[in-house]
N, C-alpha and C positions, 0 to 999 in steps of 0.2 A: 086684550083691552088696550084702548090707543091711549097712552101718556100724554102723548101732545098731538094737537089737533089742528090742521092750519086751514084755511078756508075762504077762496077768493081775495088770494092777498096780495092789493098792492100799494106800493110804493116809488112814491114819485122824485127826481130829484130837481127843483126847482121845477121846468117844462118837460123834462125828460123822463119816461118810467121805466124805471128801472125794473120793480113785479109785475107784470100783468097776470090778476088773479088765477096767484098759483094754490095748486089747495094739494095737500100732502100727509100723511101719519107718521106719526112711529111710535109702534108699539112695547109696552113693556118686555125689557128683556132683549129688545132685536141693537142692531148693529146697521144705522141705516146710512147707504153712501148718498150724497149730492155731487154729482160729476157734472162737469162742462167747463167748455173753452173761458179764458182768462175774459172779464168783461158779461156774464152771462150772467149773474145776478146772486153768486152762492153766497158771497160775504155779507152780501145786502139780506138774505133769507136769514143768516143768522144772527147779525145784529138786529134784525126787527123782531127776530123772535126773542131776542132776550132784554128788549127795552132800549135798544142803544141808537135807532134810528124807528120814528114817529110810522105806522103804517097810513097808507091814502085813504084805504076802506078794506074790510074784512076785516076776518076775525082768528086769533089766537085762541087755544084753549090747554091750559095745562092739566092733569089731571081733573076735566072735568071743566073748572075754572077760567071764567074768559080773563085772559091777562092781556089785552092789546093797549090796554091805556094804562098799564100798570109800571112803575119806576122798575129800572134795572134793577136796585137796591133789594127791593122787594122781592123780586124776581128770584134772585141769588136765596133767598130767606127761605123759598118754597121749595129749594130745591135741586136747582136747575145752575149747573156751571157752563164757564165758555172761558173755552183756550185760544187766545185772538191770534192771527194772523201776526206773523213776527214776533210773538214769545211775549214781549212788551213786559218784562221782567223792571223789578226796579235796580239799577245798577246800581246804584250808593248803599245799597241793603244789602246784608248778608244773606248768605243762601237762606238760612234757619229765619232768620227777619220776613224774608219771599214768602215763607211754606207759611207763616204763622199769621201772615195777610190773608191768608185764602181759608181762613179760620174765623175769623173778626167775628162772623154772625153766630158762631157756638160757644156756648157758655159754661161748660161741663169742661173743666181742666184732666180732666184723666182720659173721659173720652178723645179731648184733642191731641192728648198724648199718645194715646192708641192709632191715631189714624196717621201722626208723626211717624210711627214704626211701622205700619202699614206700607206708607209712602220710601219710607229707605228699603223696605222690604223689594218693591218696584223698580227703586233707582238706589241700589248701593252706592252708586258713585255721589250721588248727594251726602249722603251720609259722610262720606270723609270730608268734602267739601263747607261743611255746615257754616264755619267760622268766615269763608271765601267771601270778595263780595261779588254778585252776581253780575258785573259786567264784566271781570274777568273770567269769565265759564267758556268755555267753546259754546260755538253755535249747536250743538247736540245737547252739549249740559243744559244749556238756558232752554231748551225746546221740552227737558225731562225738567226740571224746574217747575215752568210752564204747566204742565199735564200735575204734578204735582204740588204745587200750588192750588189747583183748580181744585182737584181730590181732598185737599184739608175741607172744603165745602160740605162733605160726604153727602155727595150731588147720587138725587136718583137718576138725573141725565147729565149728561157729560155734551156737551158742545165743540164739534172740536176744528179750528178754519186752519187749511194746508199743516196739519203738522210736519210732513217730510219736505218743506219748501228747505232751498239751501242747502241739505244734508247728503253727507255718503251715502252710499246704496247698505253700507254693513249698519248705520246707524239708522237709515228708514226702515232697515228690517227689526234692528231693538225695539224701537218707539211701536211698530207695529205690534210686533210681538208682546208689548205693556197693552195695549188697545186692547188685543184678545184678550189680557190674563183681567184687565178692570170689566171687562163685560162678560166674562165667566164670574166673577164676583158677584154679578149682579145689576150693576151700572148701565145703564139702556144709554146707547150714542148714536148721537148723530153726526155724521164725517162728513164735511168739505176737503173736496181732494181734488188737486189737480192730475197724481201720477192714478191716472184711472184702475190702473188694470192691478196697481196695491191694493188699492179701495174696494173694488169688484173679490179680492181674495180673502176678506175679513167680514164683508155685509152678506147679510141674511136678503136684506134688498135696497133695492137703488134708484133714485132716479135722475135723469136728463133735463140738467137746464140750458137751453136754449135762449139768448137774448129776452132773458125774462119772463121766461114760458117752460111750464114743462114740457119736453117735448117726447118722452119716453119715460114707462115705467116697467118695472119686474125684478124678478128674483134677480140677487146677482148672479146667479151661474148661467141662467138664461142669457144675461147681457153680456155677459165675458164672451159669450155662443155668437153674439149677434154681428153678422157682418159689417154693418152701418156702423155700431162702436166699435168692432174691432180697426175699421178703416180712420174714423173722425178721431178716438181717443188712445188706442192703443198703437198707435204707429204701425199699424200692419196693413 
């Protein structure tokens, strides 16, 4: 059954459109990738699906439920987290301050305790760090922050824009490796990613954004196969 439902969506910026009705799923449970070149519309796909930029026309649907006119705030309440592009952590906050933002909307103190130990359970190194304040982290720390922050939500979808941007090759494999263990839990995501051929190794399926157009869809192991993205995205 599809979780979230997108449908002829676009989005303009001032005279310029950024979506030209792109219409897309993701089902409960999968791992779905957004690939394409810097400039193709994936940031704009997930901030309009999560309230943070106004769609032109089309439609949203979360669980059933049209949400395209619906506040971000709201958004977050139903469900539905997003790990923005650059971590966007608050620096003046301690680490434990961060996680217990991304909580605000739960009201059950033991539960949000439990998802606390969940989350160090993913990122040990938070857990030592708890007392720190978050703009002294490495760019790695603030990125698992970031994802963990999001998770205090205990979001049935996880939203997630470039998480391996900036990072080592040993630490995009961590963070990755956290990707699979929250959508073995349970957690249904959706991946913006630039480094294509990471994305393509963790989705179930993917698809091609092109200058605001889908321009390619299928399994990812089909596309990892496909000539055309082995050439445009994977550097081969």
């Amino acid at each position: 059954m599809a979780m979230l439902t997108v449908t002829d969506l676009s989005v303009n910026y001032g005279v310029i459109p950024a979506l030209k009705k792109i219409s897309f799923e993701v089902n409960e449970g999968e791992v779905i990738a957004l690939i394409g070149a810097n400039g193709a519309g994936k940031t704009t796909t997930l901030h309009t699906v999560t309230g943070l930029v106004q769609a032109a026309s089309g439609k949203i649907e979360f669980e059933g439920t049209d949400i395209t006119r619906v506040p971000a705030h709201k958004i977050v309440a139903m469900g539905m987290a997003h790990v923005p592009e650059g971590r966007r952590v608050f620096p003046e906050m301690t680490v434990l301050q961060n996680l217990m933002l991304g909580a605000y909307t739960r009201k059950d103190a033991a539960e949000k305790q439990a998802s606390l130990e969940k989350v160090y359970r993913h990122f040990p190194r938070l857990k030592e760090r708890v007392k720190q304040l978050a703009g002294t982290l490495s760019g790695g720390e603030q990125q698992m922050l970031a994802m963990g922050r999001a998770l205090m939500s205990k979001p049935k979808i996880l939203l997630m824009d470039e998480p391996s941007m900036g990072l080592s090759p040993i630490l995009v494999s961590e963070i990755f490796n956290i990707i699979e263990e929250v959508s073995k839990e349970g957690t249904t995501v959706l991946l913006v990613e630039q480094n294509a051929k990471k994305a393509l190794s963790i989705a179930d399926r993917a698809y091609v954004l092109e200058t605001g157009e889908i321009s390619l869809t299928g399994s990812a192991k089909d596309l990892l196969s496909n000539d055309e993205i082995r050439k445009a995205y994977l550097g081969e």
